[in-house]
N, C-alpha and C positions, 0 to 999 in steps of 0.2 A: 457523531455529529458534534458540532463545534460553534460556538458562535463565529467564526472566520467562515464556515462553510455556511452559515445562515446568512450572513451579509456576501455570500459570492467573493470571498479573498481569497488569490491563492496562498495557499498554509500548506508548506510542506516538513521544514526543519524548524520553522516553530512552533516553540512547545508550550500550545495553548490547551486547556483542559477540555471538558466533557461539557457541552451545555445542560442546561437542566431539561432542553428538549430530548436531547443525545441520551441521558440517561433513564429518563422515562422511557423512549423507546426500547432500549437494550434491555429495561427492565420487564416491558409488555411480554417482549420475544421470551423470555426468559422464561416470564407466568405461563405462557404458552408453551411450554417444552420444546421450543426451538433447538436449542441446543445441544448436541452431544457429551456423553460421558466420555470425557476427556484423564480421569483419572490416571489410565495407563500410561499416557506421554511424559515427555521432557517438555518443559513448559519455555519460552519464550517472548520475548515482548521487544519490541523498539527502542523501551526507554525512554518514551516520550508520553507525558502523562497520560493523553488519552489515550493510548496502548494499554498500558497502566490499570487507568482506573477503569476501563474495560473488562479487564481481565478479574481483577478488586469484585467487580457489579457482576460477574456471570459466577463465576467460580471462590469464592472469599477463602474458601478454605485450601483451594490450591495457589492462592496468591503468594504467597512466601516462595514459596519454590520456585519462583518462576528466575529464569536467568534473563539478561538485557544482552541485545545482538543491535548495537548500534547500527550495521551493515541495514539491519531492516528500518531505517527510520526514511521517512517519505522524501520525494524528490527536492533538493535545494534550488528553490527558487529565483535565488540569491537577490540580486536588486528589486526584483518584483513579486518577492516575497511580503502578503499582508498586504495587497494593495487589490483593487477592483477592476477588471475590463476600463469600466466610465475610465477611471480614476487613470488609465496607464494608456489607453486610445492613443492619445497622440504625440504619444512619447513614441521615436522613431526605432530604436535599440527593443522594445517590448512589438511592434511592426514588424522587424528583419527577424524575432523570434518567433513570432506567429507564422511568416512564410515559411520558415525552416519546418514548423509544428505540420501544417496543412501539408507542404511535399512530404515529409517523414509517413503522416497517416496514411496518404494515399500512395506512400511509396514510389516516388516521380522521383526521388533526389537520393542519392544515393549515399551522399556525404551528410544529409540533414541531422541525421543521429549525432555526426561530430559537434552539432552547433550550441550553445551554451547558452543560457541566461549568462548577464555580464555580472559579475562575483557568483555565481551558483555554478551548476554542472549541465552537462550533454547528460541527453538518454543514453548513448552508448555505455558513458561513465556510470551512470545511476545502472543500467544492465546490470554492468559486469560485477558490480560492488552485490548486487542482490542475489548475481545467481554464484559467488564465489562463497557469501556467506551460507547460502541455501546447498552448496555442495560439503561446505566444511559439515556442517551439522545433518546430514543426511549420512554419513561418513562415521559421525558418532553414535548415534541414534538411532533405533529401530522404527518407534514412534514419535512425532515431533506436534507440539499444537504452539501456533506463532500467533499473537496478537499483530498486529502490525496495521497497514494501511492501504484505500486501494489501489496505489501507483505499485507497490511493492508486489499486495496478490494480482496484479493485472501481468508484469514480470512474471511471475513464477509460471501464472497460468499460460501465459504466451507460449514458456518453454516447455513447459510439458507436453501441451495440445497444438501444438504447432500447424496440424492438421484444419485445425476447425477454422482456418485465414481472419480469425478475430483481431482488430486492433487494439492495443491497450487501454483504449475507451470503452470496449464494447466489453471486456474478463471483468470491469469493478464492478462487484455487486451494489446494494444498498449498505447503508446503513447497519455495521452489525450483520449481517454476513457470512455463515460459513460453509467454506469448499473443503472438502474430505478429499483428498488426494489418495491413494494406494497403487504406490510404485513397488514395480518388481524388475525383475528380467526382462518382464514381457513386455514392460513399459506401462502407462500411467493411465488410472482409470479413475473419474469423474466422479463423485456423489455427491450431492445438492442435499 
C-alpha cells in the first residue's frame, strides 16, 4: 500500500514508495507467519520501490539477491496516471477509456483490449510484456518468487487459471498477498 492507493490515484509506473500504513501491514502478515520460505527461489522484483521495499520488509536477508524484471512493473497509466476518479470525471479521453475498461471486463468489445490511456498502454500491450517476461524466466528457473504488483499477478493469474472465468479485478489480492503457483506438464495448481 501506497499513499497513491490511500488517496484512490491510479499509480501504476509511478515509482512511489511504501506508506507507513503499507508497511505496518506487511509487517503484521509477517509477525504472523504469513509468509513462505522462499529461500529456494530466484528472487525478482519490478524495480519499482514498493516491489523493493517489499521484498527489503519480508525477507532482508534475501534482498541483495534479488534481480529487477522491469517487464513486471504495473500498468502505464500514462495521462491519468496519479490523478483521482473526482479529479479525471469529466475529462472526455479518461470517459472513452472507461467505456473501453467496462466492454473489455464484461467482454462485449472485442477490440477494447487494443484501446490505451493517451501517453500509456492497452491491456493487450501490458499482457503481452508480462506474460513474455513470465515465459522468459519460467525458462530459466525452476523456482521463481516475484515481488511485483496487482495488475501484473492479476495477468499471470488469468493465464494460468484461465478456467476459473475471473476478470483481472477479481485475481488481485490484498495488500501483500501471496499466490503459490506449481506448474508442471500437467498444468498449474493454486495455493493460497
Amino acid at each position: 500500500m501506497t499513499l497513491a492507493n490511500e488517496k484512490h490515484l491510479y499509480c501504476g509506473k509511478t515509482d512511489v514508495p511504501l506508506s507507513e500504513t503499507g508497511k505496518n501491514l506487511l509487517l503484521q502478515k509477517k509477525n504472523a507467519r504469513y509468509y513462505p520460505d522462499i529461500s529456494h527461489c530466484v528472487l525478482y522484483t519490478s524495480g519499482l520501490q514498493r516491489a523493493n521495499q517489499t521484498l527489503a520488509l519480508l525477507y532482508p536477508e534475501l534482498s541483495p539477491s534479488a534481480r529487477e524484471e522491469p517487464a513486471f512493473q504495473e500498468f502505464n497509466f500514462g495521462d491519468f496516471e496519479m490523478h483521482s476518479y473526482n479529479e479525471l470525471m469529466h475529462n472526455q479521453d479518461y470517459q472513452n477509456w472507461l467505456q473501453h475498461e467496462v466492454a473489455r471486463h464484461n467482454g462485449k468489445n472485442e477490440g477494447a483490449d487494443r484501446f490505451s490511456c493517451p501517453n500509456g498502454e492497452s491491456w493487450k500491450d501490458f499482457k503481452t510484456r508480462v506474460l513474455l517476461a513470465l515465459e522468459k524466466i519460467m525458462n530459466l528457473h525452476h523456482s521463481v518468487a516475484v515481488f511485483t504488483h496487482g495488475g501484473i499477478i492479476a495477468v499471470i493469474m488469468e493465464h494460468f487459471f484461465p478456467n476459473e472465468q475471473k476478470s483481472l479485478y477479481e485475481w488481485q489480492g490484498d495488500f501483500g498477498s501471496v499466490f503459490k503457483i506449481t506448474y508442471d506438464a500437467n498444468g498449474a495448481i493454486l495455493e493460497r
